[in-house]
N, C-alpha and C positions, 0 to 999 in steps of 0.2 A: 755815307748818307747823313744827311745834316738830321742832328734829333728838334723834331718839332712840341710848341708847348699847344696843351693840347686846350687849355682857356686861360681867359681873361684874369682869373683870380690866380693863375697859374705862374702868368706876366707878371704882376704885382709882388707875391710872393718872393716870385727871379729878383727884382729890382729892387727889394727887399732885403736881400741876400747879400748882392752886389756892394750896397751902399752901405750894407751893416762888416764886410770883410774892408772898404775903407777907412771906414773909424775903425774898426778894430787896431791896425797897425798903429797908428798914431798914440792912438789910448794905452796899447802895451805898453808903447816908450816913453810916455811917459809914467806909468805906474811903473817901470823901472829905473829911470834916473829921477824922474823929479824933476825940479827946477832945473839939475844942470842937463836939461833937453836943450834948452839955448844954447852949448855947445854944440848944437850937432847942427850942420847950415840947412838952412830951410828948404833948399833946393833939393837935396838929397831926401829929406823926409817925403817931400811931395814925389818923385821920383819914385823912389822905395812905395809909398800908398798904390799912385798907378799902377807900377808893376803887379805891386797883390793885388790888384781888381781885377787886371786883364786876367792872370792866374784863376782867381777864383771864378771867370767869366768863363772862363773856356774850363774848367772843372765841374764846378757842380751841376750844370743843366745833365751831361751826360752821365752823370753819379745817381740820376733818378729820384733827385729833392722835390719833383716836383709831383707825381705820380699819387704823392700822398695828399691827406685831406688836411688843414687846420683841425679843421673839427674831430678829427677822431685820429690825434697825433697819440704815440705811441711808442715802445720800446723799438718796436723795427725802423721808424724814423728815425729814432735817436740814433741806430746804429748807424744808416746810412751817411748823416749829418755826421758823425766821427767818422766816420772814412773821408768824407771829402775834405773836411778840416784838417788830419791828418796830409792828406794828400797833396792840397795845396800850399799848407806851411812849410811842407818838406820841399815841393817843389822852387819855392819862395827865396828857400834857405840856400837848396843849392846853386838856381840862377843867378843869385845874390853874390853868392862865394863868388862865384868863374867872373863874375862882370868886378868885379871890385874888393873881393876879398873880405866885403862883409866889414869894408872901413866906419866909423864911426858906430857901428851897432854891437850893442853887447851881447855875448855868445849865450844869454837864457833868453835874449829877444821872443826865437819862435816856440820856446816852450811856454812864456808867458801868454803869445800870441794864440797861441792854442787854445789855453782854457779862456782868453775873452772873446776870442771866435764862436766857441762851442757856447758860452752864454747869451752871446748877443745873437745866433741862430736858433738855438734850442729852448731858450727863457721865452722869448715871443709868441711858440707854439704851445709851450704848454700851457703857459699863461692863458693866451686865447680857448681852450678848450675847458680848463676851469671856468671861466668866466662864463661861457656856453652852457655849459652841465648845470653851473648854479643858477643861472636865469634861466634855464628850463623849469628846474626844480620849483623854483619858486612861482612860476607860471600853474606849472600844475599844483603847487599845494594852496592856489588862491582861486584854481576852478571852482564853477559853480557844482559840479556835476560830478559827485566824488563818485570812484571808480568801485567796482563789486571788491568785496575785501574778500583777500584770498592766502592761503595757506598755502606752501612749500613743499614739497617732498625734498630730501635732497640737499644738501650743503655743500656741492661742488660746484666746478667751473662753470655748469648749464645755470646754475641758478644765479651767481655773480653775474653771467653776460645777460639772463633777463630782468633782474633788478637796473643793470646799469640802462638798459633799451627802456626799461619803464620809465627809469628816471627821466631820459631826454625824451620821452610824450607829452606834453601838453595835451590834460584831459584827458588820463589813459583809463582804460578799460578798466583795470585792475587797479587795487591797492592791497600791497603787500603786506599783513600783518606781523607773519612770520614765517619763520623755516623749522622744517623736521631731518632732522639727523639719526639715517638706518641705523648707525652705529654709535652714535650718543658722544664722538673724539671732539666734535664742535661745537656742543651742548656750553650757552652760557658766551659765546661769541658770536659776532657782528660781522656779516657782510654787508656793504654800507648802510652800515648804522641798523641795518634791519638784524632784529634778536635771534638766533638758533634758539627755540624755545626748550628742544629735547625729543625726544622718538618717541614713533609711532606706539609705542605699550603709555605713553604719558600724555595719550591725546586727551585723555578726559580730565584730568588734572591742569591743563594746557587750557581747554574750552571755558571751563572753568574759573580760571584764573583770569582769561580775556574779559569774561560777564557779557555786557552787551557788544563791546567789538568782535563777535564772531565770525570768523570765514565762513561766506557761504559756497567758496568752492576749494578743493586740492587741488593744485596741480603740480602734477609727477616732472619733474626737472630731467629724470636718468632715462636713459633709454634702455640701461640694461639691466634692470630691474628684476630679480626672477619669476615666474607666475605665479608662486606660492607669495614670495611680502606683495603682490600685485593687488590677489583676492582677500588680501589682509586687509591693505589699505581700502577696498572697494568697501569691505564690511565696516570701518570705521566711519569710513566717510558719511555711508547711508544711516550710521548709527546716530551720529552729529549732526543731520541735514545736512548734508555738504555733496556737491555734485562731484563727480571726477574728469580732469583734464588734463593733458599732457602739456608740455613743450613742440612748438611746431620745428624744423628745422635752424638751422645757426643764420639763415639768408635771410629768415623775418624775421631778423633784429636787426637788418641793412637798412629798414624804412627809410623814408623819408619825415621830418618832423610832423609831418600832418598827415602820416601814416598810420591807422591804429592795429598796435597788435594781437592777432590771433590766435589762443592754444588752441590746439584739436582734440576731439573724445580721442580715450582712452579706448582701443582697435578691441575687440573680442581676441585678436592675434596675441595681445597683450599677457593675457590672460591663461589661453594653451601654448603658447611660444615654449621651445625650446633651446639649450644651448646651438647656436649655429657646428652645424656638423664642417669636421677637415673637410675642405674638398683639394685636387688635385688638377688645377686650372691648366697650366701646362699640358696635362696629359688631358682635359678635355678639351683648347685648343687644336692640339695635335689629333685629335680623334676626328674633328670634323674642319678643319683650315685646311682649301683647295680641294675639298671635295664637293661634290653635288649630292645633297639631299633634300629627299623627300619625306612631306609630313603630309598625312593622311590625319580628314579631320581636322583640320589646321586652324580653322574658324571654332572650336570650342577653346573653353577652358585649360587643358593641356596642352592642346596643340598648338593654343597662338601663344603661351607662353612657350612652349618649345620653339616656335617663329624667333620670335623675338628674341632667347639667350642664342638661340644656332646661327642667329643673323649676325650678332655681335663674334660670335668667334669665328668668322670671316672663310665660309666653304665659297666653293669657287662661283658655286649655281645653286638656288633655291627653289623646290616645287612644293607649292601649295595645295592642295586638292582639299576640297569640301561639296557636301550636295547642296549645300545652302546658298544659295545669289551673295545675300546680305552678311554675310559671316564671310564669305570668301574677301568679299569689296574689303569689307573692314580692314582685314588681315594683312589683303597685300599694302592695302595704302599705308599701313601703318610700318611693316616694315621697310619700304621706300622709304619712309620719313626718316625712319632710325640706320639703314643701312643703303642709304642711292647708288654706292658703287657695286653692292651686288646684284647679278643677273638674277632675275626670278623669273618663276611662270607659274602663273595661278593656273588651275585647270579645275572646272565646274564637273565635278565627276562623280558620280555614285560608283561606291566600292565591290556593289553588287553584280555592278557588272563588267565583263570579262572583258568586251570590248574595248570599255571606258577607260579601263585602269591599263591593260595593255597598250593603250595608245599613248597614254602619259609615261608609262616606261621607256615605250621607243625614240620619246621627245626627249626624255632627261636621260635616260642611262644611268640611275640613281644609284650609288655607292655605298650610299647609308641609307636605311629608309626605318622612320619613326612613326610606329603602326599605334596611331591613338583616334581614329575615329569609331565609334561604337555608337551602339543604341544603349542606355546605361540607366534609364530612369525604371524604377522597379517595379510602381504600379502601371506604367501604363506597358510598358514591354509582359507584365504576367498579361494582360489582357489582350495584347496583340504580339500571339506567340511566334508565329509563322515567321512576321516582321523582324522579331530579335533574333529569331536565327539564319535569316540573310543577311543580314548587317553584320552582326555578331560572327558566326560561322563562315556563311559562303563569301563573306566580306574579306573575312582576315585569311582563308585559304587561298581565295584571288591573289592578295598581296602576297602571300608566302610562295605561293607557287611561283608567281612573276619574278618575284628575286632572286630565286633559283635560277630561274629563266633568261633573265638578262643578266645574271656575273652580279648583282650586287652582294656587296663584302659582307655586312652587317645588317639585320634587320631586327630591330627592338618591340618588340608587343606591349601596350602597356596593359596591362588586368589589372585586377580587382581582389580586395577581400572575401567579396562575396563571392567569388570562384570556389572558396573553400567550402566545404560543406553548404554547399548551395541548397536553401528551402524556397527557391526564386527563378524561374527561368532567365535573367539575366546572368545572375552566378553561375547557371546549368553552361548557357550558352559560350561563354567567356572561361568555361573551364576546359570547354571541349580545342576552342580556339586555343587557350596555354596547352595543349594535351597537343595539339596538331603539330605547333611548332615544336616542342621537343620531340617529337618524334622526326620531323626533319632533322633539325641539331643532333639526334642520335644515329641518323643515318645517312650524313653527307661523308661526303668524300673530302679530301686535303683539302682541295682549292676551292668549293664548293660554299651557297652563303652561308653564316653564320648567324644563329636564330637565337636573340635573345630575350628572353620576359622579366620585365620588372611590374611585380604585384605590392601595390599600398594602399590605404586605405581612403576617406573621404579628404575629399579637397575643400578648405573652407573659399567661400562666396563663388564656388562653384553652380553655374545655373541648376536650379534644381533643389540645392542643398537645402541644411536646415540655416544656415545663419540668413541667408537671406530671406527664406519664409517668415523667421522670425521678426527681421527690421520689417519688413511689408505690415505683421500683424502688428507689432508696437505702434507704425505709424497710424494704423489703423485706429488704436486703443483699447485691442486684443479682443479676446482672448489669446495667448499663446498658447500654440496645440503641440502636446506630446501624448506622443503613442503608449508608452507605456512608463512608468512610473521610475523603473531599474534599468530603460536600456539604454547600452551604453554605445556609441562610438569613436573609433582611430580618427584623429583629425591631423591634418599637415598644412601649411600653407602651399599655395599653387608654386610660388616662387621657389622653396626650400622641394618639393614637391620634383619638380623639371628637373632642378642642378644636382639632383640623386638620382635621376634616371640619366642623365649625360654623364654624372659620374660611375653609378653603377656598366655605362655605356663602354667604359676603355676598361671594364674588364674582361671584354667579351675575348680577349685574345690573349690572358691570364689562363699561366698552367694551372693555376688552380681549380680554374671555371671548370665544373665538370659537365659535360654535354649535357643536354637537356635539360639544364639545374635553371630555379627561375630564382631573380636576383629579388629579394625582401627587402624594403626600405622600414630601417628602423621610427616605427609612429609613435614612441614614447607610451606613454599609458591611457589607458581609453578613458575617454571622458563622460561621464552622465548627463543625459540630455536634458533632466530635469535640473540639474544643475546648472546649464550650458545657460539655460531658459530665463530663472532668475538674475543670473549674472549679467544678463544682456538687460533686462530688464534695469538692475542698477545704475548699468553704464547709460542707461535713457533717465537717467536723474528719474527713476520710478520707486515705487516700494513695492513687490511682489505680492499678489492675492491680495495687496490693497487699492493701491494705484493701476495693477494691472494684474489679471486673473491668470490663471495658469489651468489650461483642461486636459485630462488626461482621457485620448478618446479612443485606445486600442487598438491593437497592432493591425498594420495595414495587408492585405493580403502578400504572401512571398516574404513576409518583414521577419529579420532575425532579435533576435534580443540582444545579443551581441555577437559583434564579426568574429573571426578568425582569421591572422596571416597566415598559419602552415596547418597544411595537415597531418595527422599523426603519424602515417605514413613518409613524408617526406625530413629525411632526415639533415640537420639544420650544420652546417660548416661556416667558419670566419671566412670574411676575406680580407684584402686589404684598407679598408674600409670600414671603420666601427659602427657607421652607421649603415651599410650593407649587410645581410647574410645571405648566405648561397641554401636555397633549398634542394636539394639531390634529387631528379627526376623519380616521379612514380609511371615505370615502365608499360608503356601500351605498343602492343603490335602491331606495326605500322599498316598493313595490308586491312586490317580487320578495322582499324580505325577510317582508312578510306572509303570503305564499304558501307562502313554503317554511317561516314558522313555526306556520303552523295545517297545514301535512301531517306533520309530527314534533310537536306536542301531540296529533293525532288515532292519531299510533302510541305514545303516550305511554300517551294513556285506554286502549289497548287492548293495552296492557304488553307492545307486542313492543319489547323490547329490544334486541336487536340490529338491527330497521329504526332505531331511534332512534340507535344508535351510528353506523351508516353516513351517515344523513341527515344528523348532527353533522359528519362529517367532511368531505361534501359543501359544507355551510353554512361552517366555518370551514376552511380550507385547510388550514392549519397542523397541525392535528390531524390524529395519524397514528395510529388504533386498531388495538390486535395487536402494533404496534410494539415489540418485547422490551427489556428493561434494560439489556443489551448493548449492542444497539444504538442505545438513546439516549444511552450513554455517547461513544458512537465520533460523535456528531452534535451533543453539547453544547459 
């Protein structure tokens, strides 16, 4: 296949090349004889040039000289450029040999030929891109419209590639005053030409020094920052006026010259982030590639991110189910977009009912099935009791039952913190649903499905949540509302959140996994919400209780003051996974659990609500309905 150029500037370049490897040969020979070049007859010089042209014609186009830019010439061009210089000399030398022996031409000929080659191909690129960079530079240092002056985190590779993208802006955004160094090794050195002033413990000494040139923004260069120097740097920043920004990705530094670039805030993820946990990608590949699974709930939060990662590790068939029209639409269109070649089938179907979900079993034949649709919101589920325990309960027994029922292998539950010591009828209800399924898991048979539960805690920008109540009230200009002063919660991101429930997912058939055991995802440490509060507030370039109030308006009915992942009763085992534990089932007798879950679905269907809160409280001990906010303070 003939390689074609792919423009115009591309041509020029080629014919560029061409005409610079004919002078080259000549130029070698004579920088190697000198004057007695008149020995050598002029036909043969001419002769010997052609040949190197055609050589180098029919070489470099396919060596890929052309693929790169002028503008942004570079170590990888250069190396390319030496291969084909290489390539063609050699090839030059030997043709040369077989046709003539290499008569008249002295044996360091093609080594001389070499380094004038690689100058006369490689000196014009870089040259032109000097010359580019400086007439940028000097563009933007004669704008009228000087750029916000801004400060550095960061004296590594990220902050060198946005210095140099700054520099080729014309009338950029920014102007860089200087850089900060975590660790103070660069302290006193220049990336181009811009100062490492010293670290973040020397900022006031540093602002100080600048007088009126002060940054009026940070921004954070690294991405792997840990969250403790994060909320350092947040409090410094607000300390100085200075807002806080990241780096966007390494692609918006691609612009084009009349592109302007954009950091992005600083995520609240930023801030609770934890180390990224091992995961064991192969083996969740292998758990779901060429199987059909089913995701209940699939249009939330968990569930269209479980769409989405189960869609990339390529099961043979995908079923979607949700009650919602508009959440269903979303879900499937969205994974067609990310995965066209896999079969799906959306199905509009509430879990409540028997028919519904039976009929999408006998359509898919589901293998895996990832049980995350629930009723989960805490005030309005205490208020409509009945409701959270059809969803909740006769919801997730539908699906437990059916996978028995039709041979699927594997069926994952996803619960909650608030399972444990539930003061809430969603916790009550989702405790009963983790209580159902180990009692299957502890009384199938060999071949029969296998019932797994992974319980964690809040998913940040989950509908509902608090971060997002919070961006709504900041944009508002607050007040921000917290419930109470000390309480705290487990936060995950949705993304880290899914790839621990697919991971915790392959070990469902781990001798270690003991029946009925529910898999824990490690939530790192609980965060204070009045903390949570401020912090977000900063990240909105605000100043807490000044620029924006903070109200503390008590706990909301069913509200804990802080979660719990285990309960005391469940006793806690490793598994292969540090960021997993295996909780060791707390035993219910299965018969006695069926009884009393079909006499609260039948006061469920018959919306007496308060028979269903009391028979909740009877079922799960723990749960104390009525129980005031007081006095769950005085008992947490």
């Amino acid at each position: 296949m003939r390689t074609k150029l792919p423009l115009s500037r591309a041509n020029i370049a080629y014919a560029h090349d061409i005409f610079m490897a004919a002078v080259s040969l000549p130029l070698s020979l004579w920088l190697r004889m000198g004057l007695s070049i008149e020995s050598v007859p002029l036909d043969f010089i001419v002769q010997s040039t052609a040949l190197f042209a055609i050589i180098a014609t029919t070489v470099f186009l396919p060596m890929g000289l052309y693929k790169g830019i002028w503008r942004y010439a570079s170590m990888n061009d250069l190396i390319q450029i030496t291969k084909a210089v290489t390539l063609a000399v050699l090839a030059f030398a030997l043709i040369l040999f077989v046709i003539s022996r290499a008569e008249y031409l002295p044996r360091s000929l093609p080594i001389i030929n070499w380094f004038v080659l690689m100058a006369l191909l490689g000196g014009p690129r870089f040259i032109y891109r000097l010359f580019k960079d400086r007439h940028l530079e000097l563009v933007a240092d004669n704008n009228e419209k000087p750029g916000i002056p801004v400060l550095l985190m960061g004296a590594g590779d990220e902050a060198e590639t946005f210095i140099r993208a700054i520099r080729r802006q014309p009338g950029a955004a920014y102007r860089i005053i200087g850089v900060l160094d975590a660790k103070g090794g660069r302290v006193g050195r220049h990336i181009h030409d811009v100062p490492v002033l010293g670290t973040p413990d020397q900022l006031e000494m540093i602002m100080r020094r600048l007088g009126a040139d002060r940054p009026q923004r940070m921004i954070v260069t690294k991405s792997d920052f840990n969250p403790t120097l994060m909320k350092k740097l947040l409090n410094l920043a607000e300390a100085h006026g200075m807002t806080m920004a990241r780096l966007p990705g390494l692609t918006a530094f691609q612009t084009g010259v009349g592109d302007e670039i954009e950091v992005t805030p600083v995520a609240v993820e930023d801030l609770l982030g934890r180390p990224q946990a091992v995961l064991d990608r192969p083996a969740m590949r292998s758990l779901v590639a060429g199987r059909r699974v089913l995701i209940t709930g699939a249009g939330g939060t968990i569930g269209g991110e479980l769409s989405r990662q189960i869609a990339a590790l390529g099961p043979a068939e995908i079923g979607l189910v949700d009650s919602a029209e508009f959440n269903l639409y979303s879900i499937d269109l969205e994974v067609a977009e990310l995965a066209p070649d896999i079969a799906r089938q959306p199905h509009l179907a509430d879990i409540r009912s028997t028919q519904a979900m039976s009929a999408v079993f006998t359509a898919l034949k589901p293998e895996l099935v990832f049980h995350a649709a629930a009723l989960k919101h805490v005030p309005i589920v205490e208020d409509h009791v009945a409701e959270g325990v059809q969803t909740n309960i006769t919801g997730s027994r539908n699906v437990a039952d059916l996978c028995r029922e039709h041979d699927t292998q594997i069926m994952v539950l996803i619960s909650t913190d608030k399972a444990v010591n539930p003061t809430n009828v969603m916790g009550a209800t989702k405790r009963i649903a983790e209580s159902y399924c180990q009692t299957l898991d502890r009384t199938r048979s060999k071949d029969e499905c296998r019932y797994l539960t992974v319980r964690f805690g809040n998913v940040l920008g989950s509908t509902g949540s608090v971060v997002p109540l919070f961006e709504r009230q900041l944009a508002a200009g607050g007040p921000l509302t917290v419930t109470h002063k000390d309480i705290t919660r487990y936060f995950m991101t949705t993304r880290e959140a899914v790839e621990l429930v697919l991971q915790a997912s392959t070990l469902a058939t781990s001798a270690r996994t003991v029946a009925g055991g529910i898999m824990v995802l490690d939530m790192g440490e609980p965060v204070r919400i009045l903390d949570l509060a401020e912090q977000m507030i900063r990240l909105g370039g605000k100043r807490p209780y000044e620029d924006i109030d903070i109200s503390i308006v008590g706990l909301r009915p069913g509200e804990k003051l802080y979660e719990e992942l285990f309960h005391n009763a469940e006793n806690l085992t490793p598994t292969d996974n540090a960021a997993i534990q295996l909780a060791a089932p707390r035993v219910a007798n299965h018969e006695m659990l069926i009884r009393a879950i079909d006499e609260i679905c039948t006061a469920a269907r018959e919306n007496k609500n308060e028979t269903c809160r009391i028979l909740l409280s009877k079922m799960v001990p723990e749960y104390r309905p009525g129980e005031t906010a007081a006095k769950r303070l005085t008992t947490q």
